[in-house]
Gaussian input, Z-matrix of N, CA and C with variables (Angstrom, degrees):
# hf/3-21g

backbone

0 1
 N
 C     1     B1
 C     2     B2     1     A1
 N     3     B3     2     A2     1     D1
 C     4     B4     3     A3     2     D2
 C     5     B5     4     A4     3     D3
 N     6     B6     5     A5     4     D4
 C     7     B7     6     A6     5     D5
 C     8     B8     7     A7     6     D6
 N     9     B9     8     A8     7     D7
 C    10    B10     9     A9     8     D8
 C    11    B11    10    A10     9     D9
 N    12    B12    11    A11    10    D10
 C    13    B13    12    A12    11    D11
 C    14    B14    13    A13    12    D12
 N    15    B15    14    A14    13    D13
 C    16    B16    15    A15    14    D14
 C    17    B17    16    A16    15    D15
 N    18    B18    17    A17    16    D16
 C    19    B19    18    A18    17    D17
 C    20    B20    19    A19    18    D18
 N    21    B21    20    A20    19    D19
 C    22    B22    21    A21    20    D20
 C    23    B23    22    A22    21    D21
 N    24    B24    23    A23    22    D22
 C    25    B25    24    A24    23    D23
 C    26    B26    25    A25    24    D24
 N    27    B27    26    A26    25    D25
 C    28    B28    27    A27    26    D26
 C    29    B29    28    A28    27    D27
 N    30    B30    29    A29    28    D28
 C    31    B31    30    A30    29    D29
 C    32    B32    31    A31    30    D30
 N    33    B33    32    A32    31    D31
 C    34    B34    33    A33    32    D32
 C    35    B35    34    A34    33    D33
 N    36    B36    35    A35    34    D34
 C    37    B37    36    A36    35    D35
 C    38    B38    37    A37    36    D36
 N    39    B39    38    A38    37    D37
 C    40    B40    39    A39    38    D38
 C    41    B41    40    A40    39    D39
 N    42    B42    41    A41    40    D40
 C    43    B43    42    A42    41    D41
 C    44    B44    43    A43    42    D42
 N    45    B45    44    A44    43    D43
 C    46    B46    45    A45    44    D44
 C    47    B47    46    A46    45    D45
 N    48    B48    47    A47    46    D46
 C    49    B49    48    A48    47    D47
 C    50    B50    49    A49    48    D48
 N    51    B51    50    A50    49    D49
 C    52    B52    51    A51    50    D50
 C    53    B53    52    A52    51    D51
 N    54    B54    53    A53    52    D52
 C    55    B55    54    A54    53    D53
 C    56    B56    55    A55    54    D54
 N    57    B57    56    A56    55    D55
 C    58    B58    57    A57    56    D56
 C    59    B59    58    A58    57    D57
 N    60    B60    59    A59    58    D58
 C    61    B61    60    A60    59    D59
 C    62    B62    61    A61    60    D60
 N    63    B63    62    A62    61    D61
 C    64    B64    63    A63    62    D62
 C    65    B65    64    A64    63    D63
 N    66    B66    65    A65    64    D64
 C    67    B67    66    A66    65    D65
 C    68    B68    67    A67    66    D66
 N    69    B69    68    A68    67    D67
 C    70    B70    69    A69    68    D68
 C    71    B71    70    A70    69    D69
 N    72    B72    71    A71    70    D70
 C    73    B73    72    A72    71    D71
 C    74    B74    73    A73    72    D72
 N    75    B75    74    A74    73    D73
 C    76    B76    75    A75    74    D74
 C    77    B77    76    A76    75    D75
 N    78    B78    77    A77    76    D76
 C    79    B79    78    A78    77    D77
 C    80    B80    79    A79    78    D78
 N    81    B81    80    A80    79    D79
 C    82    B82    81    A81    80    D80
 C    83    B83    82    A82    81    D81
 N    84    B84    83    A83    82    D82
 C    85    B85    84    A84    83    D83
 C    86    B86    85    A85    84    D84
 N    87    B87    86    A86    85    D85
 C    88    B88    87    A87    86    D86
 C    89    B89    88    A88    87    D87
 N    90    B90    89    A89    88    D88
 C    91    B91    90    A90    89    D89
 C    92    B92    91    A91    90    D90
 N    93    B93    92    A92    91    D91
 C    94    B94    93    A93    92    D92
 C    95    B95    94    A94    93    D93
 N    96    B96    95    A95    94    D94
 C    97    B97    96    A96    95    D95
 C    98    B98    97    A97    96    D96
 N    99    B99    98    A98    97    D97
 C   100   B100    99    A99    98    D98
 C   101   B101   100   A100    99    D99
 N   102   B102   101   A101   100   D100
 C   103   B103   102   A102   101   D101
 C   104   B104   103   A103   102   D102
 N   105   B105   104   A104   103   D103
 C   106   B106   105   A105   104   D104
 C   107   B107   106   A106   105   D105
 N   108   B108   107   A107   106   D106
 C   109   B109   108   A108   107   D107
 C   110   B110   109   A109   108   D108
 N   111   B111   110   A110   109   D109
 C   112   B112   111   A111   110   D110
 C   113   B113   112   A112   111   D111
 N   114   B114   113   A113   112   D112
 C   115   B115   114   A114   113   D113
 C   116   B116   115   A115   114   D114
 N   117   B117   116   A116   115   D115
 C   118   B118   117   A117   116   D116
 C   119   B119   118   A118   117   D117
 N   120   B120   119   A119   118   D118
 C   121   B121   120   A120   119   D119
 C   122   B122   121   A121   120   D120
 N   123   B123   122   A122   121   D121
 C   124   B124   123   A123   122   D122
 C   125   B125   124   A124   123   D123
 N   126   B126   125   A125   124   D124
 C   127   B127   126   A126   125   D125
 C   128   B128   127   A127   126   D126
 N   129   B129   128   A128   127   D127
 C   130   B130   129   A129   128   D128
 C   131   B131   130   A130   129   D129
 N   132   B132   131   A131   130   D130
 C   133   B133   132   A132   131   D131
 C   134   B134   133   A133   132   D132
 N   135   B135   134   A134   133   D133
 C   136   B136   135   A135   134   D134
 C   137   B137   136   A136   135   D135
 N   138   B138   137   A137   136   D136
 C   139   B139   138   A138   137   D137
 C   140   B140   139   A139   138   D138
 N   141   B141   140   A140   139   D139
 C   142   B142   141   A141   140   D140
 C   143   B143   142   A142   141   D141
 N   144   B144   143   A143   142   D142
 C   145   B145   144   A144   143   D143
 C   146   B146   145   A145   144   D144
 N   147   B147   146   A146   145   D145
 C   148   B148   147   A147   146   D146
 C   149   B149   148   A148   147   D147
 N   150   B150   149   A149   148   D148
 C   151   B151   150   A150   149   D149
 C   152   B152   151   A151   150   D150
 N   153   B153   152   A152   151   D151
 C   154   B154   153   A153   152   D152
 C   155   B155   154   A154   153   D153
 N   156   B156   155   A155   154   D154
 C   157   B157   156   A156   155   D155
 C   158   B158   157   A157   156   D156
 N   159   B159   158   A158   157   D157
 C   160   B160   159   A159   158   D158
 C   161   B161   160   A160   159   D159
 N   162   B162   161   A161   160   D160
 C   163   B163   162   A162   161   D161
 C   164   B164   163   A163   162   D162
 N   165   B165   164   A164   163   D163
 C   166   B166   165   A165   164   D164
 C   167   B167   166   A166   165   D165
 N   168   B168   167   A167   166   D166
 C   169   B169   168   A168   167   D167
 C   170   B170   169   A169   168   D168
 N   171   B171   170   A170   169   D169
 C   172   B172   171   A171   170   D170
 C   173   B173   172   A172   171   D171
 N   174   B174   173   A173   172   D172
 C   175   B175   174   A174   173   D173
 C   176   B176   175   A175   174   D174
 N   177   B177   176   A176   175   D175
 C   178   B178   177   A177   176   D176
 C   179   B179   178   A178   177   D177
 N   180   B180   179   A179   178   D178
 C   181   B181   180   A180   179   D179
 C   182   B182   181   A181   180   D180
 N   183   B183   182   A182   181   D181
 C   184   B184   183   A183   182   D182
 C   185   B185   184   A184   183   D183
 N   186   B186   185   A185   184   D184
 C   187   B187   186   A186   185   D185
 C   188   B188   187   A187   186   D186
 N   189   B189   188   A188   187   D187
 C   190   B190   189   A189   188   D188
 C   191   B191   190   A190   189   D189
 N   192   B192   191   A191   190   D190
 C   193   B193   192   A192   191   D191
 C   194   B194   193   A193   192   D192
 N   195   B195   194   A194   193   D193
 C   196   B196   195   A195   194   D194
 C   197   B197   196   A196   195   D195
 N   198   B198   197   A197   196   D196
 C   199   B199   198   A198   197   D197
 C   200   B200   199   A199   198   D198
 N   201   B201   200   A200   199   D199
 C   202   B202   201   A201   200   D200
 C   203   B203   202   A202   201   D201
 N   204   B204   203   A203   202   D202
 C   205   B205   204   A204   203   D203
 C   206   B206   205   A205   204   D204
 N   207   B207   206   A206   205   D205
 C   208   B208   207   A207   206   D206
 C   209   B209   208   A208   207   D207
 N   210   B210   209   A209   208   D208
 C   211   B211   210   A210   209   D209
 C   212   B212   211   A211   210   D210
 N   213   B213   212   A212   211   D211
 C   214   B214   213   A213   212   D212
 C   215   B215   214   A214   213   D213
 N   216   B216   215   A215   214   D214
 C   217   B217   216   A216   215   D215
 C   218   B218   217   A217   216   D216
 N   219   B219   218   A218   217   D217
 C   220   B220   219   A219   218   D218
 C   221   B221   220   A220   219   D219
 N   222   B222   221   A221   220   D220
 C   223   B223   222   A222   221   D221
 C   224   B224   223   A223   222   D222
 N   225   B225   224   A224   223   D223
 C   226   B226   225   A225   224   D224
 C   227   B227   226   A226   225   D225
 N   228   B228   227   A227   226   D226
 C   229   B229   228   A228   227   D227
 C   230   B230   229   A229   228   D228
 N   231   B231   230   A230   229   D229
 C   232   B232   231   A231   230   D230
 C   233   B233   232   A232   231   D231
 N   234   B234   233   A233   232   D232
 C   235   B235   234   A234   233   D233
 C   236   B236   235   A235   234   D234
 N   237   B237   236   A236   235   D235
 C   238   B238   237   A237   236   D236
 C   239   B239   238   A238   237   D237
 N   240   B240   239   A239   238   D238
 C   241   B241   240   A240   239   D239
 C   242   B242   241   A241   240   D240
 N   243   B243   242   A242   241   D241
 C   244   B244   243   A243   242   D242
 C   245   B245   244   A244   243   D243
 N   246   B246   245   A245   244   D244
 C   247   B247   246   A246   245   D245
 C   248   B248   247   A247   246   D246
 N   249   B249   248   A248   247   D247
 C   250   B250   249   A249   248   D248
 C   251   B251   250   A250   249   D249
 N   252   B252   251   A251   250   D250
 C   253   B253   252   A252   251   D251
 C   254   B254   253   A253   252   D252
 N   255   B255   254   A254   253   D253
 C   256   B256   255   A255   254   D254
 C   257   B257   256   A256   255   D255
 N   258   B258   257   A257   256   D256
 C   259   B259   258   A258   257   D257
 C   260   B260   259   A259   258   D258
 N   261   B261   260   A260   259   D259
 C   262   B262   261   A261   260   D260
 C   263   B263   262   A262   261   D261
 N   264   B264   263   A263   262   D262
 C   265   B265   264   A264   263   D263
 C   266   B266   265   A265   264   D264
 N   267   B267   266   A266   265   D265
 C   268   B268   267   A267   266   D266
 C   269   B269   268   A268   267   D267
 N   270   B270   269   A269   268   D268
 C   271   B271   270   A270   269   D269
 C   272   B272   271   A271   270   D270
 N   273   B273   272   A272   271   D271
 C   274   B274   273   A273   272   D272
 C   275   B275   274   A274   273   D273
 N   276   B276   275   A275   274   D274
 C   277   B277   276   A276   275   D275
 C   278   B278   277   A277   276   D276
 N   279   B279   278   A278   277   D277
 C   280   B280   279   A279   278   D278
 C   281   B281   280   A280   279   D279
 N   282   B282   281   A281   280   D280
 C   283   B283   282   A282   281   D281
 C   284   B284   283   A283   282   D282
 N   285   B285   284   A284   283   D283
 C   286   B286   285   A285   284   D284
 C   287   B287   286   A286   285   D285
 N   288   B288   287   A287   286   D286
 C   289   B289   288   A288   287   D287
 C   290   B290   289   A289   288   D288

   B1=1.4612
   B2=1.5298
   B3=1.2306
   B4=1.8265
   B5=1.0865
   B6=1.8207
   B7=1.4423
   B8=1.2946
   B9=1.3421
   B10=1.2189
   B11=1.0814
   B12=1.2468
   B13=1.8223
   B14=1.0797
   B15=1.5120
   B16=1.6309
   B17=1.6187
   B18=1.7392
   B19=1.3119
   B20=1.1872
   B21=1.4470
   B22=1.7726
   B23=1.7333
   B24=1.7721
   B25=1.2520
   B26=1.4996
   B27=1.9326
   B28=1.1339
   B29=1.6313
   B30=0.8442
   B31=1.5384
   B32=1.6143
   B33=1.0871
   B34=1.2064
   B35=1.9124
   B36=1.5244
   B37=1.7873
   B38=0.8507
   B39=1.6240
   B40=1.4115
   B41=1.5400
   B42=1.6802
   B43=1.8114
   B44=1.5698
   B45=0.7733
   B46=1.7166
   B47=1.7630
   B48=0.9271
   B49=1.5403
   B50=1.6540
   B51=1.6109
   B52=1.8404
   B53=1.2423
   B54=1.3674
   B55=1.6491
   B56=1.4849
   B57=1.4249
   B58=1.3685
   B59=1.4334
   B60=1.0604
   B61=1.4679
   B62=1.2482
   B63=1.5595
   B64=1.8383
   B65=1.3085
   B66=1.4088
   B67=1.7900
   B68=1.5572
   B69=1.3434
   B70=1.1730
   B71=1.3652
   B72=1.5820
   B73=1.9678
   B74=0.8751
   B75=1.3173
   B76=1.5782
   B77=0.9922
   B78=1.5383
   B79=1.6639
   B80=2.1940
   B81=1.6520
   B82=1.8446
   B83=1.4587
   B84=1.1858
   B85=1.6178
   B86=2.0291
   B87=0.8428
   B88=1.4117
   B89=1.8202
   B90=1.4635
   B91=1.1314
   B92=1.5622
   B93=1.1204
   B94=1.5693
   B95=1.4685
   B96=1.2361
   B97=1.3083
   B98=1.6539
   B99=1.5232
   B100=2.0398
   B101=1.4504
   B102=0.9061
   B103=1.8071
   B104=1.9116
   B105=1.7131
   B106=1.6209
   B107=1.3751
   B108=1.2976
   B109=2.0447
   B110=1.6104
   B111=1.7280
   B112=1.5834
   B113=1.6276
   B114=1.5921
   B115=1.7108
   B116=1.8856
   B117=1.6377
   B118=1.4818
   B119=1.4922
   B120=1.2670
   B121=1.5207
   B122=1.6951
   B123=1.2227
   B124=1.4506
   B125=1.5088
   B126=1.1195
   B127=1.7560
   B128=1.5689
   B129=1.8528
   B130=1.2269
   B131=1.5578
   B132=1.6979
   B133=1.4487
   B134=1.3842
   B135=1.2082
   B136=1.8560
   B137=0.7407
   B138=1.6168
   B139=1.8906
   B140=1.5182
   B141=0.9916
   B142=1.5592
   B143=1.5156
   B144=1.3087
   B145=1.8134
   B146=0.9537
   B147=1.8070
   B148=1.3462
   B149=1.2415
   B150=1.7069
   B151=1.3136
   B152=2.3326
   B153=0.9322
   B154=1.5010
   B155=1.3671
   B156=1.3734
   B157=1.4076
   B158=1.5372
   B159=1.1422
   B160=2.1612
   B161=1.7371
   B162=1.3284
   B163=0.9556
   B164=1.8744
   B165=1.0092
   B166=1.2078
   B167=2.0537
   B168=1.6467
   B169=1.6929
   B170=1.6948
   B171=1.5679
   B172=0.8669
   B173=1.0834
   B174=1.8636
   B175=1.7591
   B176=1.8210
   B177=1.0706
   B178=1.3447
   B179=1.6461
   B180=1.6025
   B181=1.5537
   B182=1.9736
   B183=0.9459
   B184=1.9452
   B185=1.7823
   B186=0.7170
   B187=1.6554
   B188=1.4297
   B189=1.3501
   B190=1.4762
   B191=1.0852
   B192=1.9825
   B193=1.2508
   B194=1.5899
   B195=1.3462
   B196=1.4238
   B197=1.5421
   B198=1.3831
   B199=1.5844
   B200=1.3986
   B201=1.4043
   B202=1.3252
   B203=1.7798
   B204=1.4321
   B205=1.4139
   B206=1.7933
   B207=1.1379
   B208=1.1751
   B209=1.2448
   B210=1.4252
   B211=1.7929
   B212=1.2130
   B213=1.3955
   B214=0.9788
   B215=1.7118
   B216=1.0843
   B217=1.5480
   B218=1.1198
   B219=1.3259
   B220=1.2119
   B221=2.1540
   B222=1.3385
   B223=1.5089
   B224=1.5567
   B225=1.5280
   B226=1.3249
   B227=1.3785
   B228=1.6963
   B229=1.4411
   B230=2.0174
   B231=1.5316
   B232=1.1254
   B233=1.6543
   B234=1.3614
   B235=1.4697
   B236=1.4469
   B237=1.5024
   B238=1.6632
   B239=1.8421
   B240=1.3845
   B241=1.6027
   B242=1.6723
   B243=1.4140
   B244=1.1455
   B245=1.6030
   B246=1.6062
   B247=1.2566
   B248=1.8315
   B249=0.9169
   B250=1.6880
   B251=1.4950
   B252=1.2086
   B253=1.6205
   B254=1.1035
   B255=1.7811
   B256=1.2867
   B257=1.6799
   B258=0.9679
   B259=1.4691
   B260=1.6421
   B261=1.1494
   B262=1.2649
   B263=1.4155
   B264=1.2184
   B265=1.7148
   B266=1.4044
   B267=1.3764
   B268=1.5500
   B269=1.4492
   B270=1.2208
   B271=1.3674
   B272=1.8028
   B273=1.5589
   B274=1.1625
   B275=1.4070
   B276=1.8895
   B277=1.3993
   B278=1.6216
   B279=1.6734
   B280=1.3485
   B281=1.9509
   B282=1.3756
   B283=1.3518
   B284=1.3243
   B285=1.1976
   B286=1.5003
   B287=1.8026
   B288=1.4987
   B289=1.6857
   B290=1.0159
   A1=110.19
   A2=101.13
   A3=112.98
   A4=101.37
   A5=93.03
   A6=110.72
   A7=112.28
   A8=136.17
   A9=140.60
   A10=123.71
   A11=148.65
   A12=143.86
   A13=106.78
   A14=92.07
   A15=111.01
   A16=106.90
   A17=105.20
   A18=112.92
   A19=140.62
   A20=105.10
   A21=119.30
   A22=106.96
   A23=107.68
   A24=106.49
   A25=130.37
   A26=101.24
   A27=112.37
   A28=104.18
   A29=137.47
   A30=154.88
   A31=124.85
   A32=106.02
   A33=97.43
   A34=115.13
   A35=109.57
   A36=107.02
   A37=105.24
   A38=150.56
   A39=162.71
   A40=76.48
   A41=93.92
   A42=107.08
   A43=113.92
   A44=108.25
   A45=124.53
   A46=85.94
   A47=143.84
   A48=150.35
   A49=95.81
   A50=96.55
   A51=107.48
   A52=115.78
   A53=116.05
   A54=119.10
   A55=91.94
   A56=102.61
   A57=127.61
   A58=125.19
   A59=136.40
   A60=148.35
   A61=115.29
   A62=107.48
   A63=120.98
   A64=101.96
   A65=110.42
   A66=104.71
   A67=105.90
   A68=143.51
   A69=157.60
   A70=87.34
   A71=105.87
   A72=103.86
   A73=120.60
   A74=130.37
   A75=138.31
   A76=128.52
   A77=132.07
   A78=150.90
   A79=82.66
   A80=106.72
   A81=96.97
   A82=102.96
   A83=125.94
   A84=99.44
   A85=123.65
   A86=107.68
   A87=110.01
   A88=111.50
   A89=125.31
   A90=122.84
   A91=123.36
   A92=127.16
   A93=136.82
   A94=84.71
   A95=124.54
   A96=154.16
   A97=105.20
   A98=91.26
   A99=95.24
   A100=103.75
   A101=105.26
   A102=127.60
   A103=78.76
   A104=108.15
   A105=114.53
   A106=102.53
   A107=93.26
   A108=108.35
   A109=96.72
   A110=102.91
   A111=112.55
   A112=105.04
   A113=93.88
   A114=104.91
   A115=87.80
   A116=125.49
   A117=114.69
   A118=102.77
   A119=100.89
   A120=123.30
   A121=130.01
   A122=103.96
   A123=117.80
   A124=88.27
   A125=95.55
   A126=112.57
   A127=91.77
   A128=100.81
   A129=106.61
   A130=130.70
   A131=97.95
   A132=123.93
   A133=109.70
   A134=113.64
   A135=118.70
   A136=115.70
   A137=110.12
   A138=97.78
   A139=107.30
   A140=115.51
   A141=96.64
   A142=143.06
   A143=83.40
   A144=101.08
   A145=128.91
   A146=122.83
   A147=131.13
   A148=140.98
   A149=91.22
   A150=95.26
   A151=107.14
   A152=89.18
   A153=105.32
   A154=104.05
   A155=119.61
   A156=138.67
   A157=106.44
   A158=115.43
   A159=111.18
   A160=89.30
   A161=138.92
   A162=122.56
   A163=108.02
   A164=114.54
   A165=133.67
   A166=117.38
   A167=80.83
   A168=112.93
   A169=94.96
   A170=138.95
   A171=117.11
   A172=126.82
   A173=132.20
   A174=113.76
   A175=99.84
   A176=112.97
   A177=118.29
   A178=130.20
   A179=79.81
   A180=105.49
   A181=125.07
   A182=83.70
   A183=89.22
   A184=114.94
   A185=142.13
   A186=141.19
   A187=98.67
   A188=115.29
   A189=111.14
   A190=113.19
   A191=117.61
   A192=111.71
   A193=86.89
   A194=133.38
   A195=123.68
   A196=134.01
   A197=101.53
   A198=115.43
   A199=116.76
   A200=125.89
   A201=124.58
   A202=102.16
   A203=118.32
   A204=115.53
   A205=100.62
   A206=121.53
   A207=110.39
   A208=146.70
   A209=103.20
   A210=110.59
   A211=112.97
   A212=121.83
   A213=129.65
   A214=118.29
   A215=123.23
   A216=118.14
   A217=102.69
   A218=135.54
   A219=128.03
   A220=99.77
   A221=103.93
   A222=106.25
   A223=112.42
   A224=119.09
   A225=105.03
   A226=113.03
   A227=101.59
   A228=118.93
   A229=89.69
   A230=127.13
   A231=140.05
   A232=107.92
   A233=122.79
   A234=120.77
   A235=101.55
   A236=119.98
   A237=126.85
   A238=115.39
   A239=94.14
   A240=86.57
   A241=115.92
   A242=107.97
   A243=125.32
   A244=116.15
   A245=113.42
   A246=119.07
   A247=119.00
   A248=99.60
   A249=98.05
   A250=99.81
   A251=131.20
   A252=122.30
   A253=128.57
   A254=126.17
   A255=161.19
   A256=102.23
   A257=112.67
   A258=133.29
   A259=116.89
   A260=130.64
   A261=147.39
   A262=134.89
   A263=129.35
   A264=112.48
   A265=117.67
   A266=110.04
   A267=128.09
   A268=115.84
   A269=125.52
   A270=143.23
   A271=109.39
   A272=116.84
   A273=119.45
   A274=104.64
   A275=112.32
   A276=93.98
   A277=117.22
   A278=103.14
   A279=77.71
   A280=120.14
   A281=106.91
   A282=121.90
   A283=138.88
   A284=115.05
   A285=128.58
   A286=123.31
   A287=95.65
   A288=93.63
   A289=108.88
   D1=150.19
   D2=158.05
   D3=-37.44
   D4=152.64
   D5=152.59
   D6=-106.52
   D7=146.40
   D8=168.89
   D9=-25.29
   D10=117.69
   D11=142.79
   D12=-62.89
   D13=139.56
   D14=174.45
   D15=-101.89
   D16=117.72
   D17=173.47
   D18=-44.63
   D19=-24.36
   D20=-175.35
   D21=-88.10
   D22=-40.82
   D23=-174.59
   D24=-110.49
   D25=-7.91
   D26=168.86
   D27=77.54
   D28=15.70
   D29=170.34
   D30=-101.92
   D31=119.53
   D32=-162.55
   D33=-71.41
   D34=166.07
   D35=-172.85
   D36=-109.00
   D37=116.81
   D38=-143.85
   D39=-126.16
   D40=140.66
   D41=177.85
   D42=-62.35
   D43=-14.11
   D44=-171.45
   D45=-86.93
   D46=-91.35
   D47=-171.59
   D48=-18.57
   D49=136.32
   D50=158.91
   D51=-71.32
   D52=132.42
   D53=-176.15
   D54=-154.70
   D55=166.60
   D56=173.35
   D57=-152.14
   D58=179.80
   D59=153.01
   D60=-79.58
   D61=127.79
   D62=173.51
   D63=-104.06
   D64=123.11
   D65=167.62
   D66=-78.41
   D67=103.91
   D68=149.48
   D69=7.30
   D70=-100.21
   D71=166.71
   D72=-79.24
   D73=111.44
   D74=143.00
   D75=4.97
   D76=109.55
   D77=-126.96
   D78=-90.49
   D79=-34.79
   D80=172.19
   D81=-77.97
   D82=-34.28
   D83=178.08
   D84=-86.60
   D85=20.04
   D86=179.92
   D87=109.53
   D88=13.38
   D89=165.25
   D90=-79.41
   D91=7.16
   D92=-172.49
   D93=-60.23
   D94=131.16
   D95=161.59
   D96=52.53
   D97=50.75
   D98=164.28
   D99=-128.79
   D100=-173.93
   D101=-151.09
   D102=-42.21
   D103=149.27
   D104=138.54
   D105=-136.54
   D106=170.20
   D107=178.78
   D108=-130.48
   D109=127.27
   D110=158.52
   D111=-54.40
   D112=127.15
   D113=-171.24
   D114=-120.27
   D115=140.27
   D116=140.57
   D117=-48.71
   D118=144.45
   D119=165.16
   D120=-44.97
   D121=-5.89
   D122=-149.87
   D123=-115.42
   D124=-40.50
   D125=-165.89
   D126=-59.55
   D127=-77.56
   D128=158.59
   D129=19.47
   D130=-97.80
   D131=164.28
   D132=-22.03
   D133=-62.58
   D134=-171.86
   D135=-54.59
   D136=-52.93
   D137=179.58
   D138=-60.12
   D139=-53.67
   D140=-175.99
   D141=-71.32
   D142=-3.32
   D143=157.55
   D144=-101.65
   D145=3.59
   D146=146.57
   D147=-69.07
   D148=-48.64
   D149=-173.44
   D150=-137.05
   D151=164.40
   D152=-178.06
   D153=-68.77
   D154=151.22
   D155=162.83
   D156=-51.55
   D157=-51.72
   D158=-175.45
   D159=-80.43
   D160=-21.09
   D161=-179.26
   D162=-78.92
   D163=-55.57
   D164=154.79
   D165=2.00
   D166=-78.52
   D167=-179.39
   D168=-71.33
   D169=-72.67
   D170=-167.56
   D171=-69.17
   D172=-28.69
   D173=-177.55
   D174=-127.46
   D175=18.09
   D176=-174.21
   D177=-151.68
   D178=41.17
   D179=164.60
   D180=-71.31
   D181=-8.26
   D182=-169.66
   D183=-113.05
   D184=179.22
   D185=174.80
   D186=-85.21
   D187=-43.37
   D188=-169.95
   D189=-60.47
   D190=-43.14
   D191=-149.43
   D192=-79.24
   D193=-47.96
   D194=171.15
   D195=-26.54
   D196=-53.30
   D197=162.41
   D198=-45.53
   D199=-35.49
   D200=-157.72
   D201=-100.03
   D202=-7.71
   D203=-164.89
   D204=-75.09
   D205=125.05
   D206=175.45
   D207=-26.49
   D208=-51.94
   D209=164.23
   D210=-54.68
   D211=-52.89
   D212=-174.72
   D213=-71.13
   D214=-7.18
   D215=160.07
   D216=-87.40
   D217=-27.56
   D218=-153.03
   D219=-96.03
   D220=-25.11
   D221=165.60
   D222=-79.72
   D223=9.63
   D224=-177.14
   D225=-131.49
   D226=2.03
   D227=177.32
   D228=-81.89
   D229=-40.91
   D230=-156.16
   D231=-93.52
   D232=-15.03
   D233=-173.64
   D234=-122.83
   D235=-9.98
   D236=157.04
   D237=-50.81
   D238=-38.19
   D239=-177.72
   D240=-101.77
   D241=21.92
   D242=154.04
   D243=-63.69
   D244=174.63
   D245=165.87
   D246=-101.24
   D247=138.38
   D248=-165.50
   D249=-37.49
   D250=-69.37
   D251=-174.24
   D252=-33.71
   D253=-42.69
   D254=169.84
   D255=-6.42
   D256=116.81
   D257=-178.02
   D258=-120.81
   D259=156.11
   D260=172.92
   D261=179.72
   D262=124.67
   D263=165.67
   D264=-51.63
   D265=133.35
   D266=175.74
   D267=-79.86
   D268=90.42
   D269=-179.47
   D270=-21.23
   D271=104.19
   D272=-161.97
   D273=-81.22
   D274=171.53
   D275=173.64
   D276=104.30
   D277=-19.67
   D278=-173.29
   D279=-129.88
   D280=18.91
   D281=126.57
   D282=-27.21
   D283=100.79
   D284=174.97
   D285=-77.50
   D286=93.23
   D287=-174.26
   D288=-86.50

């Protein structure tokens, strides 16, 4: 069988690779048991070091709208030419509250 694609990076998730579940909406803003997408772990990380939980729930409920946020294309133009397993800490800090 396949391995999973990851929605944000389009790379596929080898069982060996860190991954997780993204709640689309945020389990604090009212996403507890709505849509998630298998994310690499890394991927993961980004979104949530981009953007805020109310930011999250209000304009970045969907894969697309995530894909399209600037940072975030620009972390997926840079972790695309990675290898699917490819792991790293996501440089903290740089979230704008």
């Amino acid at each position: 069988m396949d391995d999973p694609v990851c929605p944000l990076c389009g790379r596929s998730i080898p069982p060996e690779a860190k991954q997780s579940l993204h709640h689309l909406v945020p389990k604090l803003k009212g996403g507890k048991g709505g849509p998630v997408v298998l994310l690499h772990q890394i991927c993961h990380n980004e979104i949530h070091g981009t953007l805020t939980e109310a930011e999250l729930a209000r304009d970045y409920a969907t894969v697309e709208a995530l894909r399209a946020h600037p940072r975030l294309e620009k972390f997926i133009r840079w972790v695309a030419k990675r290898p699917p397993g490819f792991h790293s800490k996501t440089p903290g800090g740089r979230r704008k509250r």
